[in-house]
Biopython code that builds the backbone (N, CA, C, O; Angstrom):
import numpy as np
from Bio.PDB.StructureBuilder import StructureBuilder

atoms = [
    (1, "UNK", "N", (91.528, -5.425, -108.147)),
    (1, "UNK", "CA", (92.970, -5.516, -108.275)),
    (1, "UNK", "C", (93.332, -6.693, -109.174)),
    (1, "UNK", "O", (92.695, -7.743, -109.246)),
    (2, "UNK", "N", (94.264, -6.431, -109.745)),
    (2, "UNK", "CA", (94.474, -7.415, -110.348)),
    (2, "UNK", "C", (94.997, -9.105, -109.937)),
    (2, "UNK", "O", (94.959, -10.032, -110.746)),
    (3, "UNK", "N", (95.344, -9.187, -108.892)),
    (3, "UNK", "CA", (95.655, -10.204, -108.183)),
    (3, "UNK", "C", (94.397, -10.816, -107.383)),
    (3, "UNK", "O", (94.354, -11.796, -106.640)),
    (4, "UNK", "N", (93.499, -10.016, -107.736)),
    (4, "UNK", "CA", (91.901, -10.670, -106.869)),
    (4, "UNK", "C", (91.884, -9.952, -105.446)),
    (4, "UNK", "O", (90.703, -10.066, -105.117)),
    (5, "UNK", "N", (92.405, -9.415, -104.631)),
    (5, "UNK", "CA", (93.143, -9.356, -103.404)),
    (5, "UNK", "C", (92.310, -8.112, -102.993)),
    (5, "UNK", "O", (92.605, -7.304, -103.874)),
    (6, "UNK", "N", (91.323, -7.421, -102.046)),
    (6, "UNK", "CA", (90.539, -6.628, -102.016)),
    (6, "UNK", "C", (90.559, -6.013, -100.823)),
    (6, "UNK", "O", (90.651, -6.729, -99.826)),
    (7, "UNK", "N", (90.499, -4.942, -100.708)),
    (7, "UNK", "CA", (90.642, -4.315, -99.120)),
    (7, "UNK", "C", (89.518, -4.441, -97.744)),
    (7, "UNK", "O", (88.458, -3.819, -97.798)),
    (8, "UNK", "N", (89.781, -5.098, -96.810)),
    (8, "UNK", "CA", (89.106, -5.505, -95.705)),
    (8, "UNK", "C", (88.374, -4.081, -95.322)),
    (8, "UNK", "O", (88.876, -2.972, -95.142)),
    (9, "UNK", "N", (86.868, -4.558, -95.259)),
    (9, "UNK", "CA", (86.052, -2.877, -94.829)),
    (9, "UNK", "C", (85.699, -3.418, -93.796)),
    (9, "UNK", "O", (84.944, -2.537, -93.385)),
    (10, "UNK", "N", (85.648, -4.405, -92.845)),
    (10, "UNK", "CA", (85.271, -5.013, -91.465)),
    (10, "UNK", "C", (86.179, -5.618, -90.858)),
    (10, "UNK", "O", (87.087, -6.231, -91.419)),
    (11, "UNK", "N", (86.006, -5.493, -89.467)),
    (11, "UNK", "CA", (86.924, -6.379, -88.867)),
    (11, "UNK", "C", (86.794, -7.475, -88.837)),
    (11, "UNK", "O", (85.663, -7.895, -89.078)),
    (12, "UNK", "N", (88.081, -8.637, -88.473)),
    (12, "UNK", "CA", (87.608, -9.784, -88.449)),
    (12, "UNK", "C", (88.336, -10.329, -87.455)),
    (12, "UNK", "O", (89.407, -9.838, -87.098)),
    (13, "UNK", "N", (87.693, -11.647, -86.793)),
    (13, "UNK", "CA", (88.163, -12.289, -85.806)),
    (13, "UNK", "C", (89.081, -13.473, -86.099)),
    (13, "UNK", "O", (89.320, -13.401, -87.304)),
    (14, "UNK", "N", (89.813, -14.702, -85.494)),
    (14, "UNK", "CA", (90.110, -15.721, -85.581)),
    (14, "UNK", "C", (89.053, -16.381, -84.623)),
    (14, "UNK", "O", (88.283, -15.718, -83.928)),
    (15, "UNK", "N", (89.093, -17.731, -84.656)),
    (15, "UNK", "CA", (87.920, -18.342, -84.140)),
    (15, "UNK", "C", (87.915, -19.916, -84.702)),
    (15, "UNK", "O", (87.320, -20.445, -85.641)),
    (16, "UNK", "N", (88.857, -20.429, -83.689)),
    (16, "UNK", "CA", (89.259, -22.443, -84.735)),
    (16, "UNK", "C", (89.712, -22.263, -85.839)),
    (16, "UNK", "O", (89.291, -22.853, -86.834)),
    (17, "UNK", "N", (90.772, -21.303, -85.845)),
    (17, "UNK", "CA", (91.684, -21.251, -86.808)),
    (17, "UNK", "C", (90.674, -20.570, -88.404)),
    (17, "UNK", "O", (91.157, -20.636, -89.534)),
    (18, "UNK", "N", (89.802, -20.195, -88.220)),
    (18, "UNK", "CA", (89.117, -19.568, -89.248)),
    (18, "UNK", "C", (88.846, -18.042, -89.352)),
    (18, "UNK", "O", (87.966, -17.919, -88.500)),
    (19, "UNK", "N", (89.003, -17.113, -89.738)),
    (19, "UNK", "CA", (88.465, -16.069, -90.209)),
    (19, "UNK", "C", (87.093, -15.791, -89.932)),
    (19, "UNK", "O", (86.305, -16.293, -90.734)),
    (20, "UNK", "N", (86.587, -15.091, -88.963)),
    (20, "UNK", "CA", (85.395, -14.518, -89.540)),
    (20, "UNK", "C", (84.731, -13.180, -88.981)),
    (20, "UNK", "O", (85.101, -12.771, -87.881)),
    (21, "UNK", "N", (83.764, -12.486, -89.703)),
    (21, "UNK", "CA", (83.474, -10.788, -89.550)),
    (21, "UNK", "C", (82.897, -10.689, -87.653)),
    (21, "UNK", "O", (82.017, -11.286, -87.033)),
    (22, "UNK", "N", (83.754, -9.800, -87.321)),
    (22, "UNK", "CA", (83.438, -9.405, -86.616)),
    (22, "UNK", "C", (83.013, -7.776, -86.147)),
    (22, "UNK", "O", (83.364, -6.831, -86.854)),
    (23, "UNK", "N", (82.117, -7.543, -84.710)),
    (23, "UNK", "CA", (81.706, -6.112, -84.374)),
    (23, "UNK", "C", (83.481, -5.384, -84.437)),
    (23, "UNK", "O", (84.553, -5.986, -84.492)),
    (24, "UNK", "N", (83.179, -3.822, -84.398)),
    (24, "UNK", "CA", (84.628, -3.226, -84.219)),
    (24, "UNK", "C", (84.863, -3.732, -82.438)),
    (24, "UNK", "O", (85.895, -4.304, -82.087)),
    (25, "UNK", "N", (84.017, -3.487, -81.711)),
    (25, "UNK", "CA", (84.496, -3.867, -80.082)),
    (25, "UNK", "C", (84.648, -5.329, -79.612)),
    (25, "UNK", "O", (85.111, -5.727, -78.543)),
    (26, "UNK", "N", (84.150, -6.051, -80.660)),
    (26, "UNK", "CA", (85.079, -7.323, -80.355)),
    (26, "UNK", "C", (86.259, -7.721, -80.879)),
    (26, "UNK", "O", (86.928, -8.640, -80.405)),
    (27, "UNK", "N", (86.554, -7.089, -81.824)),
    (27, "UNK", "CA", (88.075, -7.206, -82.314)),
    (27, "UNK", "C", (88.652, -6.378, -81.668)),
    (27, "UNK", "O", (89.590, -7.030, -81.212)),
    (28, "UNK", "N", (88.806, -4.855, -81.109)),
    (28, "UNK", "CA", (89.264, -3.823, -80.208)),
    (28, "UNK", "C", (89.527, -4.839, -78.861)),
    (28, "UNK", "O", (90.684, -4.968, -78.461)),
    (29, "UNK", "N", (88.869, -5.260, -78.457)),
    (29, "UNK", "CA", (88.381, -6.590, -77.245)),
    (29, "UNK", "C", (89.678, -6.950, -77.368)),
    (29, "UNK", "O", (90.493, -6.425, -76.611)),
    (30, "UNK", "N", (90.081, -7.852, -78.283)),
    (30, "UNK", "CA", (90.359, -9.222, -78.866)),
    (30, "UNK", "C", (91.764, -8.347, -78.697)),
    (30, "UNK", "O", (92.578, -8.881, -77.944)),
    (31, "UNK", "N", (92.095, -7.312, -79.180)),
    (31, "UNK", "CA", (93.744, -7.063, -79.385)),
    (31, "UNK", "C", (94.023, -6.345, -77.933)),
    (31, "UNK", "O", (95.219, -6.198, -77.681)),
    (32, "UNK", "N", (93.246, -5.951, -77.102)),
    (32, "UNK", "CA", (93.170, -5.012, -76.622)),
    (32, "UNK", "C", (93.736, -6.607, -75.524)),
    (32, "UNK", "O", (94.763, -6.676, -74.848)),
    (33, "UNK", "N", (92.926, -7.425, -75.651)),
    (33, "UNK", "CA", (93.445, -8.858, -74.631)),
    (33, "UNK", "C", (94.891, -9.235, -75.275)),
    (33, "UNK", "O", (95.865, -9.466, -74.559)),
    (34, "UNK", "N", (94.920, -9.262, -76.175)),
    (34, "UNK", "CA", (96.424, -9.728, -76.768)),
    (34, "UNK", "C", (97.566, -8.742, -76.455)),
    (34, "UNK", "O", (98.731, -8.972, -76.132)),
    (35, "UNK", "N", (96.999, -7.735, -76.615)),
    (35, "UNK", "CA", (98.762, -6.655, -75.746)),
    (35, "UNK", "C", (98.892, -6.967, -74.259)),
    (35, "UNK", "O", (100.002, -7.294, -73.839)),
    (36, "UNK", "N", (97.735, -6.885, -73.330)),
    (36, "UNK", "CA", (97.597, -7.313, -71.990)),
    (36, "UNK", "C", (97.954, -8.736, -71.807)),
    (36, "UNK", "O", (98.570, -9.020, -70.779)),
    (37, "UNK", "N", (97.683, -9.604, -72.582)),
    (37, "UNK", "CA", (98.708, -10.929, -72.128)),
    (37, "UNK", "C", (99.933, -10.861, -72.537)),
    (37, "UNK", "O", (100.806, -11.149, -71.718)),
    (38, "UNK", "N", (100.260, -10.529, -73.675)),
    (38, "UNK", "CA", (101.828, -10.431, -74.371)),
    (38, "UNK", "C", (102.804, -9.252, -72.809)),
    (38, "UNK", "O", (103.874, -9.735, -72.438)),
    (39, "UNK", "N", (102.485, -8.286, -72.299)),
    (39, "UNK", "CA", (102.643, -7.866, -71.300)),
    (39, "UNK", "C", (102.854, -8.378, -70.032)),
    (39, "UNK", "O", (103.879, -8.293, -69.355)),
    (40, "UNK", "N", (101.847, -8.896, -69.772)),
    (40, "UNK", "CA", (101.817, -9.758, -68.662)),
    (40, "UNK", "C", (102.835, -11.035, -69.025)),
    (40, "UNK", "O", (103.557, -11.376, -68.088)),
    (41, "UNK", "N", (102.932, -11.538, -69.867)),
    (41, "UNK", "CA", (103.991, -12.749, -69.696)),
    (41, "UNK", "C", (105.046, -12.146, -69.684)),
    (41, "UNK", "O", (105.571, -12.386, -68.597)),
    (42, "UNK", "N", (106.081, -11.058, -70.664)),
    (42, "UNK", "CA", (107.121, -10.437, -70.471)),
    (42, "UNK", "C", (107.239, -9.021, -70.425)),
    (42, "UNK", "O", (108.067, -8.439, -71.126)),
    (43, "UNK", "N", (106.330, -8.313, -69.507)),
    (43, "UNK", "CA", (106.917, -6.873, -69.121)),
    (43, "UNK", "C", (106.622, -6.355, -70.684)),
    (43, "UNK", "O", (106.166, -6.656, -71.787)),
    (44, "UNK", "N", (107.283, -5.291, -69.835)),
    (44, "UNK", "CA", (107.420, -3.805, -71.073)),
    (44, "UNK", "C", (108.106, -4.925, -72.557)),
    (44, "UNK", "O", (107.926, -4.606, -73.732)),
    (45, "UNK", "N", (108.811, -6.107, -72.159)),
    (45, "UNK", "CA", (109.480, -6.961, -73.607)),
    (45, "UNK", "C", (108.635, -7.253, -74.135)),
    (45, "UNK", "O", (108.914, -7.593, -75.285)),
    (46, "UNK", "N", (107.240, -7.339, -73.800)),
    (46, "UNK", "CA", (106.434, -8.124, -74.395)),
    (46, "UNK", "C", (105.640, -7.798, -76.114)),
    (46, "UNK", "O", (104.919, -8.373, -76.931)),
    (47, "UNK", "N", (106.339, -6.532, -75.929)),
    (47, "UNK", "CA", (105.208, -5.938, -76.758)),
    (47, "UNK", "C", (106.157, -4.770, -77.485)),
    (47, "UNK", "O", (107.295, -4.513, -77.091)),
    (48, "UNK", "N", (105.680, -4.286, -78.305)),
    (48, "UNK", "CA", (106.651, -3.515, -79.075)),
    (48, "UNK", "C", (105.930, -2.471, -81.013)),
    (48, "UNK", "O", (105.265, -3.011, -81.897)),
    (49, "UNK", "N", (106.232, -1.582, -81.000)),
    (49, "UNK", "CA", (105.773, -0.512, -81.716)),
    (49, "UNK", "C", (106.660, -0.051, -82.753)),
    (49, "UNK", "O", (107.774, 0.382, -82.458)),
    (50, "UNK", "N", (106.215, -0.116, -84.066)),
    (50, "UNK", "CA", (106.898, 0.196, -84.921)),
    (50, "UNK", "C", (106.293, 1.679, -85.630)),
    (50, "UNK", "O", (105.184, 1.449, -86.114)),
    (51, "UNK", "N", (106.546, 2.551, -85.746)),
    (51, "UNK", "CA", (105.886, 3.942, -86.488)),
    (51, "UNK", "C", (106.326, 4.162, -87.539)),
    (51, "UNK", "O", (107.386, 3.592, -87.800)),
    (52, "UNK", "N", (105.705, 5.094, -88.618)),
    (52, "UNK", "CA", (105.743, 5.290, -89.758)),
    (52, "UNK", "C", (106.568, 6.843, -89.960)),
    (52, "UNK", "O", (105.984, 7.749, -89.365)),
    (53, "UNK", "N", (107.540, 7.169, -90.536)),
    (53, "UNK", "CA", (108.034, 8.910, -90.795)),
    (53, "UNK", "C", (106.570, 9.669, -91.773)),
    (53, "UNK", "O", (106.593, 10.869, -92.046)),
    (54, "UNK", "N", (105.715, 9.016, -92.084)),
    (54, "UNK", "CA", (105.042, 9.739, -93.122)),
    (54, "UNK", "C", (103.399, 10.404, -91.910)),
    (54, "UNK", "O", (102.729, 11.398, -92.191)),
    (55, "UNK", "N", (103.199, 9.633, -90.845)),
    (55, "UNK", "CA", (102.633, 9.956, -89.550)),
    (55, "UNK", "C", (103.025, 11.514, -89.425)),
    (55, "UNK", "O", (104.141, 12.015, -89.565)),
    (56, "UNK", "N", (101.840, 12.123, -89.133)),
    (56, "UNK", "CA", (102.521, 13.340, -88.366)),
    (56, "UNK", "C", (103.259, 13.290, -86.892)),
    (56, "UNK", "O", (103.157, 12.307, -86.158)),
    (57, "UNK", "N", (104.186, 14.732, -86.471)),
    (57, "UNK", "CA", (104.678, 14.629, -85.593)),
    (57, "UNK", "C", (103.293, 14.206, -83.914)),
    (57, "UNK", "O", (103.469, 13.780, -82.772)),
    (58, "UNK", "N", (102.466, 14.498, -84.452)),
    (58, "UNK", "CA", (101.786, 14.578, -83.366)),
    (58, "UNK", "C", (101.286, 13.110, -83.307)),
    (58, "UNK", "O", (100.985, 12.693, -82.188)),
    (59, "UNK", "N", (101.152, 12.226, -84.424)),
    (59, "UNK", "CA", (100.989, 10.968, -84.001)),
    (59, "UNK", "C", (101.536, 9.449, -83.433)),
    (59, "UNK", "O", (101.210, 8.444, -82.800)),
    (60, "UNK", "N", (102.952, 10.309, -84.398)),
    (60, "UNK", "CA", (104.214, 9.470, -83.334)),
    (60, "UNK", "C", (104.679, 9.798, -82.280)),
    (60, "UNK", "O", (105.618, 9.145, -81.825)),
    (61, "UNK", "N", (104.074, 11.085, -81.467)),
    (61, "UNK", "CA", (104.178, 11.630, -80.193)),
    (61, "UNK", "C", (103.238, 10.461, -79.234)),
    (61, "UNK", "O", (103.693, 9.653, -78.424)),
    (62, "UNK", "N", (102.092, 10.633, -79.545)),
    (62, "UNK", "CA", (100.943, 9.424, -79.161)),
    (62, "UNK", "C", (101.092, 8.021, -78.979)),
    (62, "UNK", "O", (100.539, 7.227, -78.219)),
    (63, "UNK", "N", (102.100, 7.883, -79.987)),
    (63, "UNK", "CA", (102.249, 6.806, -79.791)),
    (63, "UNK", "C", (103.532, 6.110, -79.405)),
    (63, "UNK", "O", (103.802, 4.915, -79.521)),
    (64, "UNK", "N", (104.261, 7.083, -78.929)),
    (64, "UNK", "CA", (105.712, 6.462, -77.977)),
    (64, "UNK", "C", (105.042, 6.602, -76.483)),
    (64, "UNK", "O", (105.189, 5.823, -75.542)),
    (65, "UNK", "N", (104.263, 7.815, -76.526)),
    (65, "UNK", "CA", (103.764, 7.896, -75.163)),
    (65, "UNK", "C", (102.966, 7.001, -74.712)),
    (65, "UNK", "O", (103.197, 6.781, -73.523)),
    (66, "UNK", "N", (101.926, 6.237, -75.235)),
    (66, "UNK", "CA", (101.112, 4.898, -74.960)),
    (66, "UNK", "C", (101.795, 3.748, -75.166)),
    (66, "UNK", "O", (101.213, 2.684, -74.956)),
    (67, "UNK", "N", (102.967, 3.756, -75.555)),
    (67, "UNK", "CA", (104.196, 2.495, -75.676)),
    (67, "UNK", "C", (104.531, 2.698, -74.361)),
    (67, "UNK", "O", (104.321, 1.769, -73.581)),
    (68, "UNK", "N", (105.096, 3.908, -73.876)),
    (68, "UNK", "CA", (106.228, 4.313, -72.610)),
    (68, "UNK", "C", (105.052, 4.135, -71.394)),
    (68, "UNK", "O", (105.125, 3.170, -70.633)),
    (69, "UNK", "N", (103.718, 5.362, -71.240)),
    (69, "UNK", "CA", (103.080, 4.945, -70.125)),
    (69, "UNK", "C", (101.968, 4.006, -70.099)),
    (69, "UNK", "O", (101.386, 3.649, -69.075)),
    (70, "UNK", "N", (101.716, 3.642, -71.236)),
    (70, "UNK", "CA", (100.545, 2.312, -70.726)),
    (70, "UNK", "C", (101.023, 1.399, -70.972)),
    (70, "UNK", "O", (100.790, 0.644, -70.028)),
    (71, "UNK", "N", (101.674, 0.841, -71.778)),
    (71, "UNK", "CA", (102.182, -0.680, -71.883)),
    (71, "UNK", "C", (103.604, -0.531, -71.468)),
    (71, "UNK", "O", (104.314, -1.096, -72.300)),
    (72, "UNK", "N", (104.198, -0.069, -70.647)),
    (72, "UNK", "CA", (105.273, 0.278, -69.658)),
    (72, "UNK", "C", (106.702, -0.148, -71.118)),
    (72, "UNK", "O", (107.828, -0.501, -70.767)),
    (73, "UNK", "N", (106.423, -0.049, -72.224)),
    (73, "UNK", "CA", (108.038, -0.908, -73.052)),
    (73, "UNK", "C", (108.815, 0.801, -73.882)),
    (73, "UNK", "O", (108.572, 1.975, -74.160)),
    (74, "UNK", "N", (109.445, 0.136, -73.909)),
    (74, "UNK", "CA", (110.891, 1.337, -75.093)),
    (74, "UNK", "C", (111.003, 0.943, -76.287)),
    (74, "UNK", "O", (111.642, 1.479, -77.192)),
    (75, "UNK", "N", (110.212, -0.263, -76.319)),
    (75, "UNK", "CA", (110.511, -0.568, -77.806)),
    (75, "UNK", "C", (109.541, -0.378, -79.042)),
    (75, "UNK", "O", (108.658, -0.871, -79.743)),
    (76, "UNK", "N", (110.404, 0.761, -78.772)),
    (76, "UNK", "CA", (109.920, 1.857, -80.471)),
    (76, "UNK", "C", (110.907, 1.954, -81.128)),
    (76, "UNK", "O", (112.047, 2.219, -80.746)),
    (77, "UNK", "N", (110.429, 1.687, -82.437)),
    (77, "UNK", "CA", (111.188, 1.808, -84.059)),
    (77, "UNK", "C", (110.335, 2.929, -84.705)),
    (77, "UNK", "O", (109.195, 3.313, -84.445)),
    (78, "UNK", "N", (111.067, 3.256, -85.450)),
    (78, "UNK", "CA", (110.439, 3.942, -87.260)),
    (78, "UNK", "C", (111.221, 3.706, -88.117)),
    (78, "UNK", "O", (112.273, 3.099, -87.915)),
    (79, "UNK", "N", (110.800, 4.200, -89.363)),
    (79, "UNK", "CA", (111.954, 4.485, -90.251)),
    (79, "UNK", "C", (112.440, 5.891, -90.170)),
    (79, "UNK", "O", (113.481, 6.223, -90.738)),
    (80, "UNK", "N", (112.052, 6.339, -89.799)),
    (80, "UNK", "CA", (112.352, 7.961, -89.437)),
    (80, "UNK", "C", (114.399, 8.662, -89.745)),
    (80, "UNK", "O", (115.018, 9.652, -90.134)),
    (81, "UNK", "N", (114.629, 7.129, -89.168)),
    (81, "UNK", "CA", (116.281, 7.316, -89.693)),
    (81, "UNK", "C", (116.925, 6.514, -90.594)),
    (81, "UNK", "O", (118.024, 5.988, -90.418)),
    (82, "UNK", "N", (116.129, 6.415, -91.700)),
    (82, "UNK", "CA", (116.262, 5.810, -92.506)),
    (82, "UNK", "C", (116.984, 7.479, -93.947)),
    (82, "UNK", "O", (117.281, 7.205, -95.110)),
]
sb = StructureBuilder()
sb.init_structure("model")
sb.init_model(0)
sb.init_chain("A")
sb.init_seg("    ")
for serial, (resi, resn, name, xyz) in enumerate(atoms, 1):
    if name == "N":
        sb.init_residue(resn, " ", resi, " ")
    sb.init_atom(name, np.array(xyz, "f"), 0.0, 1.0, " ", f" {name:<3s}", serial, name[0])
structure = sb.get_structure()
């Protein structure tokens, strides 16, 4: 690219404020702990989902429904009404 700027093919962790490569199940881990605390400190507020109109219908179905019954929140956006 012309800006130097290159697309991430691994996951990566934070770790003392640094960057570095991590397995896919420790970053899955890692966010998977960050919605569960963001939750736990404020409820269904804690946490929140933004979707894409270019998603099929069946994936923004998936994903209001794992907003609504697993992380108990309503707060879903798209651009969809845009």
């Amino acid at each position: 690219m012309a800006n130097g700027l290159t697309r991430l093919t691994e996951p990566m962790v934070r770790e003392n404020g640094v960057l570095r490569t991590a397995t896919w199940d420790e970053a899955l881990d890692r966010a998977a702990q960050g919605l569960r605390a963001a939750a736990t400190r404020n409820g269904g507020n804690g946490v929140g989902l933004f979707s894409c109109s270019k998603a099929t219908n069946e994936m923004n179905f998936v994903a209001q429904k794992f907003m609504r019954q697993v992380m108990r929140s309503n707060n879903i956006d798209s651009c969809n009404r845009t």
